[in-house]
C-alpha positions in Angstrom: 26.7 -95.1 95.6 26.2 -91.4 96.2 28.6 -89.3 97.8 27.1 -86.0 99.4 28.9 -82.9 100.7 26.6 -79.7 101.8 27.8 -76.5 99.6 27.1 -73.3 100.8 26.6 -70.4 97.8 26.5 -67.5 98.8 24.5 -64.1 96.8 26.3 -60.9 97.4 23.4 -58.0 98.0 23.0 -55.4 95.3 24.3 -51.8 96.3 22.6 -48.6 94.3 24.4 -44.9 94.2 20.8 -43.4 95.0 20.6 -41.8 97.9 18.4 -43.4 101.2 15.9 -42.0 103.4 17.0 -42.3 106.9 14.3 -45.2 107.2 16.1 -47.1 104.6 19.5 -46.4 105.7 18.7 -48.3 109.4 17.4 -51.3 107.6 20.5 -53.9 108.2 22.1 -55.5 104.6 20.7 -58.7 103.8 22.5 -61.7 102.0 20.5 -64.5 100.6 22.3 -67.6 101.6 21.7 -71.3 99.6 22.1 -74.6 100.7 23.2 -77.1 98.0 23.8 -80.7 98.3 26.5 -82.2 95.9 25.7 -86.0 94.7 27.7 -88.3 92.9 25.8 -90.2 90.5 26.9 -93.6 89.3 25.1 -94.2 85.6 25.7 -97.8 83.6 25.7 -97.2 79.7 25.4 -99.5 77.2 26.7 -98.2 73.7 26.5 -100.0 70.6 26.4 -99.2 66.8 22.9 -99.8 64.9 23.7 -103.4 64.5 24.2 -104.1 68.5 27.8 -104.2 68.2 29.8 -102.8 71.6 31.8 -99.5 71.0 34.7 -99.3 73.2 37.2 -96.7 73.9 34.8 -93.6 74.6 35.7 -91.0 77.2 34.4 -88.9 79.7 34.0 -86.1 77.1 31.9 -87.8 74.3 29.2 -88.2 76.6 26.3 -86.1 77.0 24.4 -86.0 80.3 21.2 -83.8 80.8 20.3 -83.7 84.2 16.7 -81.9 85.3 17.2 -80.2 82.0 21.3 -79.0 82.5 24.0 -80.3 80.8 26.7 -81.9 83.3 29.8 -83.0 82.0 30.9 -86.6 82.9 34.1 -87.2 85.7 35.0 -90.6 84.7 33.5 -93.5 82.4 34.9 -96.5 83.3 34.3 -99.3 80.6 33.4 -102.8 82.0 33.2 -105.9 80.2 33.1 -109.8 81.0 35.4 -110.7 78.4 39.4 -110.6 77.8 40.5 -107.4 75.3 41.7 -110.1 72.3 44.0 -107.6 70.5 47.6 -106.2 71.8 47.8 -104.5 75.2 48.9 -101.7 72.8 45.4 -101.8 70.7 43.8 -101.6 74.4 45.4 -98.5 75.2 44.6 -96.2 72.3 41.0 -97.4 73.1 41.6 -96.5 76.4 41.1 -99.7 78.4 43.0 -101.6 80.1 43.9 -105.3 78.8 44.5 -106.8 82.4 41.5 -104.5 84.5 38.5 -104.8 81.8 37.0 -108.3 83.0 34.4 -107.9 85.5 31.5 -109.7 87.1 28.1 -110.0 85.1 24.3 -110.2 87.6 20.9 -111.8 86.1 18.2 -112.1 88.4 15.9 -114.3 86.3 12.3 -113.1 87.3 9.4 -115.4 86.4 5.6 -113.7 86.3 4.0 -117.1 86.7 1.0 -116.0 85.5 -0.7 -119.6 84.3 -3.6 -119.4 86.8 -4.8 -116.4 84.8 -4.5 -118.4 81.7 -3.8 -121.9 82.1 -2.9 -122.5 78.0 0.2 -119.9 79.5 1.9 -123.2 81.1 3.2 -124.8 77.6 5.2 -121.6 77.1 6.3 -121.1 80.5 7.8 -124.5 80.4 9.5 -124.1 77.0 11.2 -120.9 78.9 12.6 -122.6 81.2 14.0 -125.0 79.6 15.7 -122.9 77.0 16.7 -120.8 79.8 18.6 -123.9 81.7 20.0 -124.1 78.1 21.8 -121.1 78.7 23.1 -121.5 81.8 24.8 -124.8 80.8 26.6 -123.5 77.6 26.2 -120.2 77.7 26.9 -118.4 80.8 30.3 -118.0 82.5 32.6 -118.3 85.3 32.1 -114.2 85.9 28.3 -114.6 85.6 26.4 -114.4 88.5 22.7 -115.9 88.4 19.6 -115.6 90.4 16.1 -117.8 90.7 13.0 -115.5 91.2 9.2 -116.4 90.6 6.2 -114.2 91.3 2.2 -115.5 91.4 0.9 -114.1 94.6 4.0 -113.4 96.5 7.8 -113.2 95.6 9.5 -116.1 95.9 13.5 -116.7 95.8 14.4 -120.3 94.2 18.4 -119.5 94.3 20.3 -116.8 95.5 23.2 -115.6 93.4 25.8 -117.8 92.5 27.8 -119.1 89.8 27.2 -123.0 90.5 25.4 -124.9 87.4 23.9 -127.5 88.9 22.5 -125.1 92.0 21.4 -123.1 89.2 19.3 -125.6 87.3 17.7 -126.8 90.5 16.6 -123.3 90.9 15.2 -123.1 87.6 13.2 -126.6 88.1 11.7 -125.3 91.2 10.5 -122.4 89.2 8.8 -124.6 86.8 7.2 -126.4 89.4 6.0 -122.9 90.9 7.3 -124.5 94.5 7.3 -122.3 97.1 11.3 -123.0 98.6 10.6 -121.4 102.5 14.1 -120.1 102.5 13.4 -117.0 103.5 13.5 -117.0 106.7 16.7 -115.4 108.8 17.3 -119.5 110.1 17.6 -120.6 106.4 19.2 -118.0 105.1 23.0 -119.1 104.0 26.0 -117.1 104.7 27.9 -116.1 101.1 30.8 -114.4 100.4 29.2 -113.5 97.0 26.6 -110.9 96.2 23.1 -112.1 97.7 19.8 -111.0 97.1 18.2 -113.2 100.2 20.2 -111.4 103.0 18.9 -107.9 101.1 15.0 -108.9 101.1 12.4 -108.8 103.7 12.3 -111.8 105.7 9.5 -114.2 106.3 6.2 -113.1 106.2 7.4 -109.3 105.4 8.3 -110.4 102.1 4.8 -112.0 101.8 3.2 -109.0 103.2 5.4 -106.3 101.2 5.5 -108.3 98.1 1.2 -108.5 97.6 1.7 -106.7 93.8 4.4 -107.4 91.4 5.2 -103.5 91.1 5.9 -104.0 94.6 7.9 -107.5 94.2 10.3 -105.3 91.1 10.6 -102.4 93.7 12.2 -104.8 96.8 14.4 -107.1 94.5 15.9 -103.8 93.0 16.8 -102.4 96.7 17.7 -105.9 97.9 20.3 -106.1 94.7 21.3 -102.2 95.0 24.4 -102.5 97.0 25.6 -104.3 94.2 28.0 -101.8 92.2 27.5 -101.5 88.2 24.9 -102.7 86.1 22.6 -105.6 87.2 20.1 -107.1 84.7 16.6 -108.5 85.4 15.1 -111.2 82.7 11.6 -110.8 83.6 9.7 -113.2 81.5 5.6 -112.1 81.5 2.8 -111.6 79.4 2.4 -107.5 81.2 0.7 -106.5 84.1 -1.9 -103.5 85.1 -5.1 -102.7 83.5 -5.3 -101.9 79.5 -7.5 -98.7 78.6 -10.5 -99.0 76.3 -9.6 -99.7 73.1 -6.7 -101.4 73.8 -4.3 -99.0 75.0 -1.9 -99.1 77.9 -1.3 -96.2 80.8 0.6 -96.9 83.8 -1.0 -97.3 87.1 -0.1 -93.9 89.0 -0.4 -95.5 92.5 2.6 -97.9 91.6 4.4 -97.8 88.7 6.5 -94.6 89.6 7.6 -96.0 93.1 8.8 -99.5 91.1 10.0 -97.5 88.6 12.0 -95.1 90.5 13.6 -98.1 92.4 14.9 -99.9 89.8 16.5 -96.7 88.2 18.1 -95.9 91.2 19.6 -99.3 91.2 20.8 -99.6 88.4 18.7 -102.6 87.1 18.0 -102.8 83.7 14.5 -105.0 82.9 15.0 -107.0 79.8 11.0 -108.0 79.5 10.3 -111.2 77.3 6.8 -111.8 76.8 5.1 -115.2 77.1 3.2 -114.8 74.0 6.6 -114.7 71.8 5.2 -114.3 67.9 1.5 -113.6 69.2 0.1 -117.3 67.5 -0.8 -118.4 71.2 -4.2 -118.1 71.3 -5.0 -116.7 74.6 -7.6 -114.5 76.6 -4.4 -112.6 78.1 -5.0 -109.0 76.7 -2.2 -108.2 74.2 -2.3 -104.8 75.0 -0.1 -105.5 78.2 3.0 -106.0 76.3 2.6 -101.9 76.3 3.3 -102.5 79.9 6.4 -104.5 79.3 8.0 -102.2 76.7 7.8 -98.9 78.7 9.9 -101.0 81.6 12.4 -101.9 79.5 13.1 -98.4 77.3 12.7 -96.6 80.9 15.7 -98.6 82.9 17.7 -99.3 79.5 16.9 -103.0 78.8 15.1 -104.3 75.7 12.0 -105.9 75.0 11.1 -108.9 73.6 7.3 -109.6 71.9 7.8 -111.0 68.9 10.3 -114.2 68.4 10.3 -117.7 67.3 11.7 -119.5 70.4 13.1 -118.2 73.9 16.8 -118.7 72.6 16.5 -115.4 70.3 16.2 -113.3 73.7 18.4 -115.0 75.4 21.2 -114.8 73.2 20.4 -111.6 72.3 20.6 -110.5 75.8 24.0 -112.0 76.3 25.4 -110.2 74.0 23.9 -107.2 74.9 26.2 -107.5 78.3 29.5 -108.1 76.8 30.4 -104.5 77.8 29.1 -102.0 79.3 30.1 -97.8 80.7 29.4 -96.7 84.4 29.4 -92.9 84.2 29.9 -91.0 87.4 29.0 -86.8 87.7 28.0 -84.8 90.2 25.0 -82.9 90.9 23.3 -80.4 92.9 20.2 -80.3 94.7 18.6 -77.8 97.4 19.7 -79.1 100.7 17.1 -80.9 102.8 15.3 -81.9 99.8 14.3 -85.5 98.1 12.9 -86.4 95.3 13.6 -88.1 91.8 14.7 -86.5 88.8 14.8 -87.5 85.5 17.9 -88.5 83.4 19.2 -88.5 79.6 22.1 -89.6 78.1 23.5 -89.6 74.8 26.9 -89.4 73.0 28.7 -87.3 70.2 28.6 -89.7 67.5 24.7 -89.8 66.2 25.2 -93.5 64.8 25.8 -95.1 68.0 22.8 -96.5 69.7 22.9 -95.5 73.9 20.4 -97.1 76.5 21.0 -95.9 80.3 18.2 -95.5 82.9 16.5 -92.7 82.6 16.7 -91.6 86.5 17.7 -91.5 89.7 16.5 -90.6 93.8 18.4 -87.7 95.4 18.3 -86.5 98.9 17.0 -88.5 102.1 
């Protein structure tokens, strides 16, 4: 969802009063020409006061946006929500929303780590997470949400495709349980939608087993597959961490693949909301605690939340639901030497210092 348009900037050469030897005066003027690209970038906010409540009705201008260290100054942020404004069409407008526009579509990719072959005494609270998630989608999701299916052990594998359907939806989620491999991903078996799809977005057959061997790699492709999507999408990955803790229990990222993953899911606007298996740490386990290190950094870098410390899967679940009553996609452009790619690093915040902002904290540029 970037936009790009070459700039030229031109630098006008210096000219000094003092006088020139003849050498100098044969030397031809020189002007020192710059190439810019111009991007638009497209960044989903989630504002809320200190007790999670939404805030609605901010502008363009009560947004601050540093971009590779320069303030930029927000064209448009467009407020997006998956519930009906309740008060007057009058109320809506001195917020500045729009009564009729402001319901839109919600995306959760449900992403199971199945990680019970690394520690079987896992399976209990794998189970008891999916059935509080099937919960959810009975009586708690809505006719604008729509859902996908995902499991991870040694390769990614898709149990349902978007899709607002209940019942395709909690056949999904039993075929996660099960840890069934569904063999849909194959071009033959792949179903024509009119809805978003993640399957038709994915690498087919045994590309997704070969480029899906690590689950940094597994985040990275379902992030591209889901990128076309416009807005904010948000991925419920349930797992206990993953990479390798330092002595003494500390946590640093791999730097062979967590920047790749990471980058990707920025750019695509997925926010990770990471809920770990252990919930309130009383599982005893051989899974190193220290990994939940690993699941917090995911979530403050793409502007989710973590979970490590609850009673019962319905507390993030919940929580997460109302956390995506509402959200702000920012757009503002920026500039970039032409010819060059790379990522750059992001921060957002607003005017009022009580209000509570998560956003990702990046984006790729160039080609």
């Amino acid at each position: 969802m970037r936009f790009k348009q070459a700039l030229i900037v031109v630098l006008a050469p210096c000219f000094c009063t003092l006088p020139l030897t003849a050498q100098e005066q044969e030397e031809p003027e020189t002007t020192i020409r710059e190439h810019l690209e111009v991007t638009e970038v497209l960044l989903d906010v989630v504002v809320t006061d200190k007790t999670g409540n939404i805030i609605i009705g901010l502008q363009p201008e009560d947004f601050i946006i540093r971009d590779a260290d320069r303030e930029i100054a927000a064209k448009s942020a467009t407020f997006y929500s998956n519930r009906q404004f309740v008060q007057s069409g009058i109320s809506a407008e001195r917020l500045g929303v729009s009564a009729d526009d402001i319901v839109s579509d919600r995306y959760f990719i449900f992403f199971f780590h199945d990680q019970r072959f690394e520690d079987p005494d896992l399976t209990n609270n794998i189970l008891d997470a999916i059935r509080w998630s099937k919960d959810w989608v009975r009586y708690e999701s809505l006719a604008n949400d729509w859902i996908a299916i995902l499991s991870y052990d040694a390769t990614l594998k898709v149990h349902q495709d978007f899709t607002n359907n209940k019942e395709e939806l909690l056949k999904g989620l039993d075929s996660a349980a099960k840890s069934a491999n569904p063999g849909n991903t194959w071009p033959s078996r792949i179903e024509e939608t009119e809805g978003a799809s993640l399957r038709a977005h994915l690498p087919q057959g045994k590309d997704l087993r070969k480029q899906t061997r690590r689950i940094y790699s597994a985040l990275d492709v379902v992030a591209d597959a889901a990128g076309y999507i416009v807005g904010r999408k948000n991925l419920l990955l349930f797992s206990v961490g993953f990479g390798q803790p330092r002595p003494g229990g500390t946590y640093a990222p791999d730097v062979r693949y967590w920047p790749p993953m990471m980058e990707s899911l920025n750019d695509n606007n997925m926010a990770v909301y990471s809920i770990s298996w252990i919930k309130n740490m009383a599982l005893e386990t051989d899974v190193d605690s220290s990994l939940g290190n690993s699941l917090s950094l995911l979530a403050v870098e793409t502007g989710g939340r973590y979970f490590g410390n609850f009673v019962n899967f319905k507390e993030p679940l919940v929580m997460i639901n109302e956390d995506n009553n509402g959200y702000y996609l920012l757009s503002y452009d920026a500039e970039y030497p032409a010819g060059n790619a790379g990522y750059r690093k992001v921060d957002v915040r607003v005017e009022n210092p009580d209000f509570v902002v998560r956003a990702r904290q990046g984006y790729r540029f160039g080609d």
